[in-house]
N, CA and C atoms as an extended XYZ file, in Angstrom:
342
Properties=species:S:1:pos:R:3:atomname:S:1:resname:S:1:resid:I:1 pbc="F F F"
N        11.938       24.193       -6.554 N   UNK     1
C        12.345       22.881       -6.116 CA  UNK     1
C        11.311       22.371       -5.125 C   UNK     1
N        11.202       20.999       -5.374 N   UNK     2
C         9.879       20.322       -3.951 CA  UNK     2
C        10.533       19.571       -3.570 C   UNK     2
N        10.182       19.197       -2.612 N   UNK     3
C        10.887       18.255       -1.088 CA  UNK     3
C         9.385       17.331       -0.573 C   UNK     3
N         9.598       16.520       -1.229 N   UNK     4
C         8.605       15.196       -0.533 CA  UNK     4
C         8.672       14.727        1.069 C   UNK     4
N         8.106       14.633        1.506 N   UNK     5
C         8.712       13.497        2.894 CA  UNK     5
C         7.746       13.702        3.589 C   UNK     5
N         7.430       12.372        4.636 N   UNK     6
C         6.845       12.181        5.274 CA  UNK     6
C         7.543       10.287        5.652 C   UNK     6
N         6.766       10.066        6.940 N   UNK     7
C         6.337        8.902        7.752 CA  UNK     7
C         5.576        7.971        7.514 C   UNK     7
N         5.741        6.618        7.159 N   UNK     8
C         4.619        5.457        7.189 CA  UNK     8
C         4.231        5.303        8.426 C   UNK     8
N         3.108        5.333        8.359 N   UNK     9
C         1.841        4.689        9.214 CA  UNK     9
C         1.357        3.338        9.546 C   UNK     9
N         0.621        3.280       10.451 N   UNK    10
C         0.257        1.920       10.915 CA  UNK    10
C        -1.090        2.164        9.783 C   UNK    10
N        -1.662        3.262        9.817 N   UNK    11
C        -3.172        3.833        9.416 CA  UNK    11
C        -2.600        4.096        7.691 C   UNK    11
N        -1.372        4.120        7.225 N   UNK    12
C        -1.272        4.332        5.860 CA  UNK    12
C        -1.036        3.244        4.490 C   UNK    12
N        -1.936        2.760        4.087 N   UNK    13
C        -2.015        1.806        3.531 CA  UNK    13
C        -0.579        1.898        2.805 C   UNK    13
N         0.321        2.728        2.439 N   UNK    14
C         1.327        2.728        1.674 CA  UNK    14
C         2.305        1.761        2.518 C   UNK    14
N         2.044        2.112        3.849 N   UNK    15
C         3.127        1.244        4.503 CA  UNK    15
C         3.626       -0.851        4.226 C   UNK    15
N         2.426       -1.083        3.751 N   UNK    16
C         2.897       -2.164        3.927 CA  UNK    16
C         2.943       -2.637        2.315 C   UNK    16
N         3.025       -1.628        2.081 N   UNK    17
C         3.720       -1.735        0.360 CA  UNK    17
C         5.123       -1.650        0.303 C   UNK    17
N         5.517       -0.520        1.037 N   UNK    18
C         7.211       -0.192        1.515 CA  UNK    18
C         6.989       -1.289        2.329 C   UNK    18
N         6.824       -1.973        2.948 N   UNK    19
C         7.507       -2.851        3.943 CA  UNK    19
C         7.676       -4.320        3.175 C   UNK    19
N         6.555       -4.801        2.494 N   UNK    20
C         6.804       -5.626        1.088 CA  UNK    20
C         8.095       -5.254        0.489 C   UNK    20
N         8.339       -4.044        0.336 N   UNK    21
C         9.664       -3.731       -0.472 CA  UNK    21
C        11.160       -4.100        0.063 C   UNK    21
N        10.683       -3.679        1.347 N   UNK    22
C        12.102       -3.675        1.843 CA  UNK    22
C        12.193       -5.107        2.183 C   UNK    22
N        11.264       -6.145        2.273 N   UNK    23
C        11.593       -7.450        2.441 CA  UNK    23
C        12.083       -8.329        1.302 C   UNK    23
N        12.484       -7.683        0.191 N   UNK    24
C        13.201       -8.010       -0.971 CA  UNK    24
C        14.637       -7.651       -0.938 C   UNK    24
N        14.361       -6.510       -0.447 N   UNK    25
C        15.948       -5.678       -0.061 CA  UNK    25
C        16.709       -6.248        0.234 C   UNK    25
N        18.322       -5.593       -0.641 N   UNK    26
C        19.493       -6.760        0.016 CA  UNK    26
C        19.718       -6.338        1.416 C   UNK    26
N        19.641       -6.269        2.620 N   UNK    27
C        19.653       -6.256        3.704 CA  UNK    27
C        20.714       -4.956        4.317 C   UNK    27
N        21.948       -5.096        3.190 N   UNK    28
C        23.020       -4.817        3.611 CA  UNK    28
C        22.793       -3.331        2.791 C   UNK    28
N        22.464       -3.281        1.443 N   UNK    29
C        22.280       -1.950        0.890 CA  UNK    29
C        21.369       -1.382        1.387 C   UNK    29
N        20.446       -1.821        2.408 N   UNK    30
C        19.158       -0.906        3.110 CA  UNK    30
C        20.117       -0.197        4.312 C   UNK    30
N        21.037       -1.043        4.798 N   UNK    31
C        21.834       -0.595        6.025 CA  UNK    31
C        22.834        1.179        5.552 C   UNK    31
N        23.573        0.339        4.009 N   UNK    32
C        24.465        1.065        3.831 CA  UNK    32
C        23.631        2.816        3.203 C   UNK    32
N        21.931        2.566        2.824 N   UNK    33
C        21.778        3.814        2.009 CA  UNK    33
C        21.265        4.577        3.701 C   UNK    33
N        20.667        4.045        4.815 N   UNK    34
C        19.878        4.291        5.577 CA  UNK    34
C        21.466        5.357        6.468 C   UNK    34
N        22.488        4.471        6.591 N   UNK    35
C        23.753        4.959        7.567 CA  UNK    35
C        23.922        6.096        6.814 C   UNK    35
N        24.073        6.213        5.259 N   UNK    36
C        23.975        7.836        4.656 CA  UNK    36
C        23.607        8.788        4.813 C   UNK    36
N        22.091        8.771        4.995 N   UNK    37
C        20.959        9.711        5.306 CA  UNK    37
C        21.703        9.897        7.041 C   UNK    37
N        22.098        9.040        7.587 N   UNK    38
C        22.076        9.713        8.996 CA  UNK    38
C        23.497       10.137        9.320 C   UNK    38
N        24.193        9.880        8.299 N   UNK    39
C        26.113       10.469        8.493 CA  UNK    39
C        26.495       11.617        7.301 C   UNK    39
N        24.780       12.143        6.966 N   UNK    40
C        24.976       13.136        5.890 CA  UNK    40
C        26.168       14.293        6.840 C   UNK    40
N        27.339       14.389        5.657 N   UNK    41
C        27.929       15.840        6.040 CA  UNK    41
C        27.188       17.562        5.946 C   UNK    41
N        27.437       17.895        6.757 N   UNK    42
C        26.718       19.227        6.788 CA  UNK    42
C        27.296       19.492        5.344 C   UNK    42
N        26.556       20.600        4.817 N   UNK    43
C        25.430       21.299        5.251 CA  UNK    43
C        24.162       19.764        4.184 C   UNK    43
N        23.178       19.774        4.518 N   UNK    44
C        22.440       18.740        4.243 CA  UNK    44
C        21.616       19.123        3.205 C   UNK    44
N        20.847       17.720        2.798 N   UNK    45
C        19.640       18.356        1.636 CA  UNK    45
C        18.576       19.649        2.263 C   UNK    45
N        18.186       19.227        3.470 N   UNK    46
C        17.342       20.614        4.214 CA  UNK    46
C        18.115       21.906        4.570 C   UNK    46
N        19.394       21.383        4.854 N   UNK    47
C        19.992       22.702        4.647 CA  UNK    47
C        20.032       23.464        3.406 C   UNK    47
N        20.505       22.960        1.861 N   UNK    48
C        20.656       23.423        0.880 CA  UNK    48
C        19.285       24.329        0.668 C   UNK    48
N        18.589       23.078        0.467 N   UNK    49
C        16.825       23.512        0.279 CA  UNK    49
C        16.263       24.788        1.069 C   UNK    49
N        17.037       25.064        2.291 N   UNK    50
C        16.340       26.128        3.096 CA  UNK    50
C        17.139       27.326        2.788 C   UNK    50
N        18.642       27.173        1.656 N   UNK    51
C        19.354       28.031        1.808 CA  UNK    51
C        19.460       28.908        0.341 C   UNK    51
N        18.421       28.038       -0.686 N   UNK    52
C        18.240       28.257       -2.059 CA  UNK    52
C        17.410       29.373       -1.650 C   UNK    52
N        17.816       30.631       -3.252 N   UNK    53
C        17.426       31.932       -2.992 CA  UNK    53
C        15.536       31.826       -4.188 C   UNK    53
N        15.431       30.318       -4.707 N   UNK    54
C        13.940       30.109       -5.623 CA  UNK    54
C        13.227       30.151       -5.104 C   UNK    54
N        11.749       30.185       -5.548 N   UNK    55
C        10.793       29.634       -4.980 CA  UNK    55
C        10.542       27.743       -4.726 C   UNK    55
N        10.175       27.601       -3.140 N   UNK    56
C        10.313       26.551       -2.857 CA  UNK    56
C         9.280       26.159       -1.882 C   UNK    56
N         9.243       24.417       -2.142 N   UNK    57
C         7.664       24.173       -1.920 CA  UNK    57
C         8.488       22.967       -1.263 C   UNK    57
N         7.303       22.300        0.081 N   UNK    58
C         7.606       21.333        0.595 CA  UNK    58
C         5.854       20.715        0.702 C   UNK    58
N         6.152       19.098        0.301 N   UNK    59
C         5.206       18.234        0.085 CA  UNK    59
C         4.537       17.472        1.000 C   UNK    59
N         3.617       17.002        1.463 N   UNK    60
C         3.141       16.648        2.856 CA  UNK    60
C         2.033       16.056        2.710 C   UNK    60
N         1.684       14.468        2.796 N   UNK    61
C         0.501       14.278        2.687 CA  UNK    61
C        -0.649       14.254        3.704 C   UNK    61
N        -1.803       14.595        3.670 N   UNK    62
C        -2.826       14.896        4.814 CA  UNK    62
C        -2.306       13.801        6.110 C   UNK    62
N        -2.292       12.634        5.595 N   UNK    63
C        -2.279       11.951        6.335 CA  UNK    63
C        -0.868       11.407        7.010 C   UNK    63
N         0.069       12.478        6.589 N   UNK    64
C         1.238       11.579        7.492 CA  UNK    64
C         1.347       12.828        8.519 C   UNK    64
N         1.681       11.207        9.584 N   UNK    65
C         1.632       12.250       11.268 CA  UNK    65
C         2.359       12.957       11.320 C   UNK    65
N         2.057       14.017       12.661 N   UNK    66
C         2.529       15.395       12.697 CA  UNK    66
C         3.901       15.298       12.729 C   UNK    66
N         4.526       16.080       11.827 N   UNK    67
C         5.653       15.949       11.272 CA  UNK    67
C         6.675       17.395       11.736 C   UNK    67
N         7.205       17.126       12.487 N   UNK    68
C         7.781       18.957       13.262 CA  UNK    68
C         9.081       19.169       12.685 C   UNK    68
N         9.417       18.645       11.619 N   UNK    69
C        11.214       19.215       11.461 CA  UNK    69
C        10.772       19.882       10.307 C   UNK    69
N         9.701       20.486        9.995 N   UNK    70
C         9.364       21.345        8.707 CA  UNK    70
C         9.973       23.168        9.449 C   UNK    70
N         9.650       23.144       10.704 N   UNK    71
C         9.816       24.795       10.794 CA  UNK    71
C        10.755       25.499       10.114 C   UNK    71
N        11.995       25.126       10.400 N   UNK    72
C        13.382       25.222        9.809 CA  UNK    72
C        12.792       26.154        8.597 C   UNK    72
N        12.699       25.181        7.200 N   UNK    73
C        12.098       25.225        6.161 CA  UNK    73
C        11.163       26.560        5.850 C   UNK    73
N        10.047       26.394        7.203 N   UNK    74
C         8.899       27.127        6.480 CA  UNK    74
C         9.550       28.569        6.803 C   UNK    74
N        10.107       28.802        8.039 N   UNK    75
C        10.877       29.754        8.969 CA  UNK    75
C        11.825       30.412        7.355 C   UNK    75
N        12.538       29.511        6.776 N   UNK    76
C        13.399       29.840        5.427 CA  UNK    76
C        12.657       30.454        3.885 C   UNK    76
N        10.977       30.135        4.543 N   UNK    77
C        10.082       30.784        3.342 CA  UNK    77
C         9.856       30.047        1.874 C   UNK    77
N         9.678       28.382        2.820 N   UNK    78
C         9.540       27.524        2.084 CA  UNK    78
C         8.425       26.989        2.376 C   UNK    78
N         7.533       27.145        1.097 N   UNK    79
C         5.459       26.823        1.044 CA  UNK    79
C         5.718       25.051        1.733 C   UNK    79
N         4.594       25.727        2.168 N   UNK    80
C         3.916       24.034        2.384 CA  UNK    80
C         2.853       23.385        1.609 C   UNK    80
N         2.673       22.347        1.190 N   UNK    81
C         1.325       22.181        0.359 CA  UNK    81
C         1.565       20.646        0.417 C   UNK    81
N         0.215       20.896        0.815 N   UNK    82
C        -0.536       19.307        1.199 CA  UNK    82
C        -0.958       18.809        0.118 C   UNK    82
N        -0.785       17.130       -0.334 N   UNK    83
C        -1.508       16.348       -1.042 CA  UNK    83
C        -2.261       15.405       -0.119 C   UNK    83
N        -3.943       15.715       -0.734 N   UNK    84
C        -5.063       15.113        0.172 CA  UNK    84
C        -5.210       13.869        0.019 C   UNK    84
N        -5.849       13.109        0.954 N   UNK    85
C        -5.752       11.545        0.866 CA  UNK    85
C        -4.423       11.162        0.459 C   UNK    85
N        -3.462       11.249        1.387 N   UNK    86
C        -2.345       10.489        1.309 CA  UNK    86
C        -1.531       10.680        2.091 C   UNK    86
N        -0.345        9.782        2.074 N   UNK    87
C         0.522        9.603        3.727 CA  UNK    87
C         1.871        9.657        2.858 C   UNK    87
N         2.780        8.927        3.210 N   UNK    88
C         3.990        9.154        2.881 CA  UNK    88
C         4.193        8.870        1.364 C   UNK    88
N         3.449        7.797        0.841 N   UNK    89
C         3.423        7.242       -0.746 CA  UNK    89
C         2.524        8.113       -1.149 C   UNK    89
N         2.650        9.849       -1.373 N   UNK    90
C         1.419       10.608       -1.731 CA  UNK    90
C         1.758       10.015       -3.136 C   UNK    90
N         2.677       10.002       -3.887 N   UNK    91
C         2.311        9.703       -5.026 CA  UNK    91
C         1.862        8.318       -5.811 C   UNK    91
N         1.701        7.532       -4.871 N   UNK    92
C         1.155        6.370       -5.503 CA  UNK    92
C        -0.157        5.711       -4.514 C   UNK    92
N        -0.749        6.910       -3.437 N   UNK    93
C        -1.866        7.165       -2.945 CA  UNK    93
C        -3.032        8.053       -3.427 C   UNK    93
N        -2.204        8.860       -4.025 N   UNK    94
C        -3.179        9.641       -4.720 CA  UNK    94
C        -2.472       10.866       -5.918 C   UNK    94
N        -2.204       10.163       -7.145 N   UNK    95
C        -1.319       10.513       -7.976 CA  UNK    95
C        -1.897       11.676       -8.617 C   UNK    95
N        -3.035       11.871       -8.970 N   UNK    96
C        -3.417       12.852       -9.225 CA  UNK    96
C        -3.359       14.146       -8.517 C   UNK    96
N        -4.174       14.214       -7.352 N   UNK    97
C        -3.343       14.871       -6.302 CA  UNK    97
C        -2.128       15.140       -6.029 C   UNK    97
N        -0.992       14.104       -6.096 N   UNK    98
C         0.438       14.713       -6.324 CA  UNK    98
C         0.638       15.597       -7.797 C   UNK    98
N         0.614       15.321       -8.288 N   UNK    99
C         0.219       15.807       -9.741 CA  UNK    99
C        -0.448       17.431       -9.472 C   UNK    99
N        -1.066       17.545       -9.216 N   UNK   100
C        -1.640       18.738       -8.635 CA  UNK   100
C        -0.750       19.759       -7.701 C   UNK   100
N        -0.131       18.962       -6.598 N   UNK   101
C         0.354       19.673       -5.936 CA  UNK   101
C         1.945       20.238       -6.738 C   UNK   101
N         2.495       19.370       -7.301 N   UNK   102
C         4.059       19.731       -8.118 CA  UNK   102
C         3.303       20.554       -9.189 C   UNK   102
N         2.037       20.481       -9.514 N   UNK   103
C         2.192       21.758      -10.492 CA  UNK   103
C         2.040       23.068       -9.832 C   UNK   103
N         1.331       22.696       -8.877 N   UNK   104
C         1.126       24.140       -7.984 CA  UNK   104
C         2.696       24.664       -7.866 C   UNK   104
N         3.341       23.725       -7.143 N   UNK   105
C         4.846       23.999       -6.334 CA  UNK   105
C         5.300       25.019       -7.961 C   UNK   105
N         5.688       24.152       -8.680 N   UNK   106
C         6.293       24.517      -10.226 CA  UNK   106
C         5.827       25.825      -10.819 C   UNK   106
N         4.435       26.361      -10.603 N   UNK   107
C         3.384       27.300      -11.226 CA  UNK   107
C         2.720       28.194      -10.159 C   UNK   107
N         2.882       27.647       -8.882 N   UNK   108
C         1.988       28.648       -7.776 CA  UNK   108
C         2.485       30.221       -8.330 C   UNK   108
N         1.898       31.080       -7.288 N   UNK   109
C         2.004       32.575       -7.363 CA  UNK   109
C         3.093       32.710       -6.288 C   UNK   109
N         3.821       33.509       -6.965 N   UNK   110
C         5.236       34.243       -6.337 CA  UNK   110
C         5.823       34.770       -6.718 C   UNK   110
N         7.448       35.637       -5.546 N   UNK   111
C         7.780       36.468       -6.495 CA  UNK   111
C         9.355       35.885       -6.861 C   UNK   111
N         9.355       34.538       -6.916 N   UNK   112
C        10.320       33.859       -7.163 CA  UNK   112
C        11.503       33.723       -6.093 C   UNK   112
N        11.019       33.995       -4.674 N   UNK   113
C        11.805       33.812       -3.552 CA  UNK   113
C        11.546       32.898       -3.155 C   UNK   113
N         9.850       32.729       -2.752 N   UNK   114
C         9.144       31.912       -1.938 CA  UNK   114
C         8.056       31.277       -2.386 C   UNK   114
Protein backbone atom coordinates (compact mmCIF):
# COMPACT_ATOMS: atom_id res chain seq x y z
CA UNK A 1 0.00 0.00 0.00
CA UNK A 2 1.41 3.85 -0.70
CA UNK A 3 0.42 6.88 1.12
CA UNK A 4 0.96 10.12 -0.90
CA UNK A 5 1.06 13.43 1.03
CA UNK A 6 2.65 16.30 1.31
CA UNK A 7 2.19 20.41 1.56
CA UNK A 8 1.75 23.15 -1.16
CA UNK A 9 4.25 25.62 -1.40
CA UNK A 10 4.70 29.14 -2.08
CA UNK A 11 8.00 27.63 -4.19
CA UNK A 12 5.63 24.68 -5.67
CA UNK A 13 4.31 25.43 -8.84
CA UNK A 14 1.47 22.80 -8.13
CA UNK A 15 0.11 25.17 -5.68
CA UNK A 16 -1.55 27.51 -7.63
CA UNK A 17 -3.07 24.87 -9.71
CA UNK A 18 -4.83 23.51 -6.40
CA UNK A 19 -5.66 26.91 -5.52
CA UNK A 20 -7.29 27.53 -9.17
CA UNK A 21 -9.17 24.45 -8.08
CA UNK A 22 -10.45 25.18 -5.06
CA UNK A 23 -11.70 28.56 -6.42
CA UNK A 24 -14.31 26.58 -8.38
CA UNK A 25 -15.15 24.65 -5.32
CA UNK A 26 -18.56 24.65 -3.87
CA UNK A 27 -17.35 26.40 -0.81
CA UNK A 28 -19.43 24.41 1.45
CA UNK A 29 -18.23 20.79 0.21
CA UNK A 30 -14.50 22.06 0.68
CA UNK A 31 -15.67 22.88 4.39
CA UNK A 32 -17.67 19.67 4.78
CA UNK A 33 -14.66 17.14 3.15
CA UNK A 34 -11.81 19.34 5.04
CA UNK A 35 -14.07 19.05 8.82
CA UNK A 36 -13.70 15.07 7.93
CA UNK A 37 -10.12 14.75 7.62
CA UNK A 38 -9.94 16.65 10.97
CA UNK A 39 -13.03 14.78 13.00
CA UNK A 40 -11.56 11.47 11.55
CA UNK A 41 -12.61 8.76 14.30
CA UNK A 42 -9.74 6.89 15.63
CA UNK A 43 -8.12 4.71 14.66
CA UNK A 44 -7.23 6.81 11.30
CA UNK A 45 -5.89 6.26 7.74
CA UNK A 46 -2.14 6.61 9.41
CA UNK A 47 -3.16 4.61 11.96
CA UNK A 48 -4.47 1.67 9.78
CA UNK A 49 -1.46 2.19 7.38
CA UNK A 50 1.05 1.96 10.32
CA UNK A 51 -0.87 -1.01 11.69
CA UNK A 52 -0.99 -3.19 8.30
CA UNK A 53 1.20 -6.37 8.69
CA UNK A 54 2.38 -5.66 4.16
CA UNK A 55 4.92 -4.14 2.82
CA UNK A 56 4.43 -0.40 2.90
CA UNK A 57 5.72 2.63 1.26
CA UNK A 58 5.12 6.32 1.95
CA UNK A 59 5.42 8.99 -0.95
CA UNK A 60 7.15 12.35 -0.59
CA UNK A 61 8.11 14.72 -3.05
CA UNK A 62 11.77 16.32 -2.92
CA UNK A 63 10.33 19.35 -2.71
CA UNK A 64 7.61 19.45 -0.17
CA UNK A 65 8.73 21.07 3.14
CA UNK A 66 9.96 19.27 5.97
CA UNK A 67 7.25 17.24 6.74
CA UNK A 68 7.57 15.58 10.57
CA UNK A 69 4.35 13.47 11.10
CA UNK A 70 6.09 10.66 8.95
CA UNK A 71 8.03 9.13 12.17
CA UNK A 72 5.03 7.34 13.45
CA UNK A 73 5.00 5.50 10.05
CA UNK A 74 8.65 5.02 9.42
CA UNK A 75 9.05 3.98 13.39
CA UNK A 76 5.97 1.20 12.07
CA UNK A 77 8.54 0.06 9.18
CA UNK A 78 7.01 1.96 6.61
CA UNK A 79 9.70 2.89 3.43
CA UNK A 80 10.00 6.20 2.49
CA UNK A 81 10.61 7.07 -1.13
CA UNK A 82 10.98 10.23 -2.64
CA UNK A 83 9.66 11.42 -6.04
CA UNK A 84 12.33 13.96 -7.48
CA UNK A 85 11.35 17.29 -8.78
CA UNK A 86 8.17 17.52 -7.12
CA UNK A 87 6.11 18.93 -4.18
CA UNK A 88 2.79 17.92 -3.21
CA UNK A 89 1.24 17.39 -7.01
CA UNK A 90 4.24 14.71 -7.40
CA UNK A 91 2.09 13.24 -9.79
CA UNK A 92 1.26 15.81 -12.11
CA UNK A 93 4.89 17.45 -11.43
CA UNK A 94 6.65 14.82 -12.42
CA UNK A 95 4.59 11.77 -13.55
CA UNK A 96 7.08 9.75 -14.61
CA UNK A 97 8.88 9.91 -11.55
CA UNK A 98 5.70 9.09 -9.67
CA UNK A 99 5.40 6.28 -11.90
CA UNK A 100 8.68 5.14 -10.83
CA UNK A 101 8.31 5.52 -7.39
CA UNK A 102 4.65 3.28 -7.08
CA UNK A 103 6.47 0.78 -9.00
CA UNK A 104 9.26 0.69 -6.69
CA UNK A 105 6.63 0.86 -3.58
CA UNK A 106 4.54 -2.20 -5.54
CA UNK A 107 7.99 -4.21 -6.66
CA UNK A 108 10.82 -2.87 -4.24
CA UNK A 109 12.85 -5.65 -2.31
CA UNK A 110 11.33 -7.12 0.82
CA UNK A 111 10.29 -9.55 2.93
CA UNK A 112 6.73 -8.56 2.67
CA UNK A 113 6.56 -6.76 6.13
CA UNK A 114 8.29 -3.69 5.19
Amino acid sequence: MALAIGRPTDADPTGAALLGCLQIVDPHALYLSAKSLVDMPPPTVREHLARLTMRRSLLVGSRTEDYNDEADLLAAGVRQLEVPDAGHGMNWENPSGFARAIADALGGAGNGTT
